[in-house]
C-alpha positions in Angstrom: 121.7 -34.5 -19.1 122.2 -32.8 -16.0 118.6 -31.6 -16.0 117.0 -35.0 -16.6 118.9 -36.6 -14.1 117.2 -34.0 -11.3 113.9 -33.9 -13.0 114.3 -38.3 -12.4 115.4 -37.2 -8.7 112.5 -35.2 -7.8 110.6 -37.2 -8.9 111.9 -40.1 -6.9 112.0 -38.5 -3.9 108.0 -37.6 -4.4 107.1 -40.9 -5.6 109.2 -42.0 -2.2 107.1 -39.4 0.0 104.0 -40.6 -0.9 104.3 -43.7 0.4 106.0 -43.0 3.4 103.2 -40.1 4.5 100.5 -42.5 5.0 102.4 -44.4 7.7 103.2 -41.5 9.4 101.5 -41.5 12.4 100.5 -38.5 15.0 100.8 -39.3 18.4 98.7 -37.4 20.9 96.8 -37.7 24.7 94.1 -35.2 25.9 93.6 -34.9 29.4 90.2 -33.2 31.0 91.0 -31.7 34.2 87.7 -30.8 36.2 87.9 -29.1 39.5 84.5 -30.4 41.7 84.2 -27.6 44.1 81.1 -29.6 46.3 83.2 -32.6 46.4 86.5 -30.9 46.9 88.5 -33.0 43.9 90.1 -33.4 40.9 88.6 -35.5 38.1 91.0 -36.6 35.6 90.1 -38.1 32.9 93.0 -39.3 30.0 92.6 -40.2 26.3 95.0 -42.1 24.4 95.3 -44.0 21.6 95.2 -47.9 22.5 97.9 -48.7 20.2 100.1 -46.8 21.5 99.5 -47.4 25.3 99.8 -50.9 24.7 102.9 -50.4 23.2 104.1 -48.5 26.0 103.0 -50.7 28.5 105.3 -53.7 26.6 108.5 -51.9 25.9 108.5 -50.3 29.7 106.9 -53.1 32.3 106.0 -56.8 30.0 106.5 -57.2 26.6 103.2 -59.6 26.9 101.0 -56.6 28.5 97.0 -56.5 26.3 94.6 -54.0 26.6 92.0 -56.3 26.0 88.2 -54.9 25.8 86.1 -56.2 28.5 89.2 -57.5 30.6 89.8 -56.4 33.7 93.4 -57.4 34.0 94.8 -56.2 37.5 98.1 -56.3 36.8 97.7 -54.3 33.9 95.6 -51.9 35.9 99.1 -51.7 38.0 100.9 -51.2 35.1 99.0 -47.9 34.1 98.8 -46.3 38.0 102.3 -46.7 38.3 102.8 -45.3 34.8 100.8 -42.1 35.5 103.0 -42.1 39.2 105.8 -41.5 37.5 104.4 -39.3 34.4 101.9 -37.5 35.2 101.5 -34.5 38.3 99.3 -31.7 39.0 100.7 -29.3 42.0 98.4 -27.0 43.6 100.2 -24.4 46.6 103.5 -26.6 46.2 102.0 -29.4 47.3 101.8 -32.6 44.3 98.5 -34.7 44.6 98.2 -37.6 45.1 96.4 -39.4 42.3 94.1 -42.2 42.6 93.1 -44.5 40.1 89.8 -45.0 39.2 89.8 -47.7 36.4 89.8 -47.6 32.6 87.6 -47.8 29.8 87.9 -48.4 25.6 86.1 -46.7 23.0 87.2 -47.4 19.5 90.6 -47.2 18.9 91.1 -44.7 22.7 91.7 -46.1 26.3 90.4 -43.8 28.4 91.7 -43.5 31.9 90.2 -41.9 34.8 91.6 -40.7 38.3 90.8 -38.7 41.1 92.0 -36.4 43.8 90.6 -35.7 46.8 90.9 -33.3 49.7 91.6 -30.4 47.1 91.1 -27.2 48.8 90.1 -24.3 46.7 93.3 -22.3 44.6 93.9 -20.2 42.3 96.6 -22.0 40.0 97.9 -25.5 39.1 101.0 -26.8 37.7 100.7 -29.6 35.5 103.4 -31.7 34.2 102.4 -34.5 31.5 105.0 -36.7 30.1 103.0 -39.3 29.6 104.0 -41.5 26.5 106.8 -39.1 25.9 109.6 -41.7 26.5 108.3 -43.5 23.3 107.3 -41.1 20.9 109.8 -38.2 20.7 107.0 -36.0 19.2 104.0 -36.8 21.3 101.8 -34.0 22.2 99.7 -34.6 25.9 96.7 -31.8 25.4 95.4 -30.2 29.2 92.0 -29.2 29.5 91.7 -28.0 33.1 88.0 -26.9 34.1 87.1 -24.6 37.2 84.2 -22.7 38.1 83.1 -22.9 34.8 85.9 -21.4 33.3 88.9 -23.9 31.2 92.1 -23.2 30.8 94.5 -25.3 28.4 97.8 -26.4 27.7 99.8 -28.4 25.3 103.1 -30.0 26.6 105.4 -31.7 24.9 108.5 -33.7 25.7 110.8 -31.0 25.9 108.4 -28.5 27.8 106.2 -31.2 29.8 105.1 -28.8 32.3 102.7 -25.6 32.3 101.1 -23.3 34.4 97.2 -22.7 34.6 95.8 -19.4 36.6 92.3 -19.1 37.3 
């Protein structure tokens, strides 16, 4: 009796689990880092997945914030620069750039976000720290991909170590 009543178990608990591992969901950002050695910037360029931005957006600013293809909502456009103020930060000879934002783009299910920083003098390491959607997923992962001279570097930062070194 024992037996049968832990062969019904297990397989309760696997009928159970394959339900539940469709809906779960992995949360992730890559980031392209390019250093533009002629122009003497940073191009930044962020992928994430709409879905999940949006959500962001609503839970932390207005629960009524769309990203809506083709729109070109300002405050919106706010909404993200003063989100990647307070999330994201590359530091190059102890000194944090500042980032300007460029404007946005969709493709499929990703928003892609672009920024820019300017006056960059040449170096020979960057500190990045990414905790961008962190605060709403607990395991999001924000991928680095930091380009110089032809040469990239990455990282992967996660809530709990958000912040990484890259030497060229």
């Amino acid at each position: 009796m024992k037996f049968q009543r832990i062969i019904v178990l297990f397989t309760l608990i696997i009928s159970l689990s394959s339900f539940t591992s469709g809906a779960h969901k992995y949360y992730m950002s890559v980031t392209e880092i390019e250093y533009v050695k002629e122009k003497r910037s940073l191009q930044i360029i962020s992928r994430m997945f709409v879905d999940d931005f949006e959500k962001l957006l609503q839970t932390r600013y207005d629960e009524k914030a769309q990203l809506i293809r083709g729109e070109n909502n300002p405050q919106v456009n706010s909404y993200i620069k003063r989100y990647f103020e307070d999330k994201f930060s590359i530091t190059i000879q102890n000194n944090q750039l500042p980032l300007k934002f460029i404007g946005k783009r969709y493709e499929d299910d990703l928003i892609i976000c672009y920024f820019e920083a300017t006056d960059v003098e040449n170096f020979k390491q960057a500190t990045i720290s990414n905790l961008v959607l962190t605060d709403l997923f607990e395991d999001q992962k924000n991928l680095i991909h930091f380009k110089k001279d032809g040469e990239t570097e990455s990282l992967m930062l996660l809530k709990d170590k958000s912040e990484g070194t890259i030497k060229f």
